[in-house]
N, C-alpha and C positions, 0 to 999 in steps of 0.2 A: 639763735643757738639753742639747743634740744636742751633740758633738764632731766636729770633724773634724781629723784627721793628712794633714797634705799635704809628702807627700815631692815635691819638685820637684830641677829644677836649675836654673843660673843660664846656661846656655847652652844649655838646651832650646829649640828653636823651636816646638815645640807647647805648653812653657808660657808661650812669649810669645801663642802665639795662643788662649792661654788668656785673654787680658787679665785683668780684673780680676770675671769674671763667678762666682768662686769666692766673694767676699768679699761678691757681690750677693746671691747664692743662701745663703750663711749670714747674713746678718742679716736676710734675710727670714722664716728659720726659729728668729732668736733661736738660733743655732747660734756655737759660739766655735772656732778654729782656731787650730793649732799646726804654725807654718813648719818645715820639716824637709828642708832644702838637703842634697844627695845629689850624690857623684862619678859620676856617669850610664854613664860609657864604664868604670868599675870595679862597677856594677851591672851592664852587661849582660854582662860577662866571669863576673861571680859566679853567674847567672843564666840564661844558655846564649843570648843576647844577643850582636849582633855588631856592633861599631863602624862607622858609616858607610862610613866608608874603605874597611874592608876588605869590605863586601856585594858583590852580584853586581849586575853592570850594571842589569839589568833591576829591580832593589830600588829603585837610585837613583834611578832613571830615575821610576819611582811616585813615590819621593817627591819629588822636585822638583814633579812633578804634585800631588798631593795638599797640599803648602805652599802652591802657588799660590792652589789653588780655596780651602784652607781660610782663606789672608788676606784673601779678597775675601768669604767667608762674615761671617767676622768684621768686616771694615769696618778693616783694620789693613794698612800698608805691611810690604811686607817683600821683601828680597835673598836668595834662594836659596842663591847662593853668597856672605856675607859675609865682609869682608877681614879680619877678625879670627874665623876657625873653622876648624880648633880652636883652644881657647884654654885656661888653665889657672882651670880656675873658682875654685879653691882663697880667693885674696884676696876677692871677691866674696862666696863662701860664708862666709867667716870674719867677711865685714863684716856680713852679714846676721842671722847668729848674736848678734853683739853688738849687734845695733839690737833685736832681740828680748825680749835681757835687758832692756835700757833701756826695753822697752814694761814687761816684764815687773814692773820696779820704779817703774811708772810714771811715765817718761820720755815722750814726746811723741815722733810719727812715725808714718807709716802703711806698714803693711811689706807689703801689698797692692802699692801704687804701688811699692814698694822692690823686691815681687820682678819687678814689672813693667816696671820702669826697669833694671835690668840686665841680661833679655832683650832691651827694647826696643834699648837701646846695641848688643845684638849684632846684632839680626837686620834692625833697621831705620836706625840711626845709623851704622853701619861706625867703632861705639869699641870699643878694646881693654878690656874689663872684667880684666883683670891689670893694668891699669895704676893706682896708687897716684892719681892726678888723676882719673881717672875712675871710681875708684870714689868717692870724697867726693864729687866734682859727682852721681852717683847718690844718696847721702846725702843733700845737702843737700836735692835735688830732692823727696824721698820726707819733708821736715819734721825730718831726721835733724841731730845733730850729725856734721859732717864727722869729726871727731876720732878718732870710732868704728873708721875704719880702720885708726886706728894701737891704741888702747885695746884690741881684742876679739882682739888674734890669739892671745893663750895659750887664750883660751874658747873661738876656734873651734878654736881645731889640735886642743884637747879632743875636741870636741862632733861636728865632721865625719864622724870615722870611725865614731864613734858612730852617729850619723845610717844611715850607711851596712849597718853590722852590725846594723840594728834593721829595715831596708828586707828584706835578705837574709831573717831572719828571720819577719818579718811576709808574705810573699807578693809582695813590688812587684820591680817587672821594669825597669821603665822612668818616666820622667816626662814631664807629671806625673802625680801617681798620690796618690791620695784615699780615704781609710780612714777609715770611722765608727764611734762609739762602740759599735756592733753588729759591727765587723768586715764590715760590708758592704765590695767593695773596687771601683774604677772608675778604669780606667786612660784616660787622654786627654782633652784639653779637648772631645774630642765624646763624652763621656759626662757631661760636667754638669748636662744634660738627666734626665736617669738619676738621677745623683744630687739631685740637686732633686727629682723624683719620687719615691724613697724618703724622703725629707727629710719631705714632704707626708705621705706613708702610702697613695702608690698603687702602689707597687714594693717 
């Protein structure tokens, strides 16, 4: 059976506009995945990566363009500049981590929808994902026990920087970013094309 390691973040806006076509493409392949929530803006510093903020006009300026075209590719709303970015992913990533484990001990919830309901808060709801209410209404959204946000912060405060020192390690730059059991590696929601194709056995 196919693996995939998907390092994301929770305030990625390309893996919001990732939607949910990561979790399409593995169970069409009988493939199983393992969520792997990444500090983003402390990968691209580890990585030779440069925080939005701080790019050169002309970067931004692309990607405001490139957000656009790529929400209206995807069929999904989305705010360039939303009122909650930056934001501290930290809470969000911690809650995610512990909805994992609860899949993991077979708990109920779909963490597909989970990692897609926290980007979605960010980049199309204008909610604060630091916010202790809004991350449970993401829980509960996502089939989760609410609870989870308060239950998993020692497993994530664990798990995170882990996450992170495993990303360095392994080659990932950025999110999201998609690792197969081959070490095949494909960075961005327009490469799941790609990976679907290697999935299949044509790449």
């Amino acid at each position: 059976m196919a693996h995939i390691d998907y390092f994301f973040a929770t305030v990625s806006p390309f893996t919001y506009l990732a939607g949910q076509r990561l979790e399409e493409i593995a169970a069409r392949h009988g493939a199983t995945i393992t969520y792997k929530p990444v500090d983003v803006l402390a990968l691209f510093t580890r990585t030779g990566g440069t925080a939005p903020k701080d790019r050169h006009e002309s970067r931004m300026a692309y990607r405001a363009q490139e957000l656009r075209r790529q929400a209206v590719k995807a069929g999904l709303p989305i705010n360039p500049r939303p009122a909650f970015f930056p934001v501290n992913a930290a809470p969000s990533s911690y809650a995610f981590i512990a909805a994992q484990a609860e899949v993991g001990n077979g708990g109920a919830g779909n963490l597909g929808a989970l990692a897609h309901g926290f980007t979605r808060a960010v980049w199309a709801e204008e909610r604060d994902i630091s916010d202790d209410a809004v991350i449970r209404d993401v829980l509960k959204g996502a089939g989760f026990d609410p609870s989870l946000a308060d239950k998993g912060l020692l497993l994530g405060a664990e798990t995170y920087p882990k996450y992170l020192e495993e990303a360095v390690k392994r080659g990932v730059f950025g999110a999201p970013f998609y690792i197969t059991d081959g070490d095949e590696r494909f960075w961005g929601q327009d490469r799941l094309d790609d990976l679907d194709a290697h999935l299949s056995g044509a790449l």
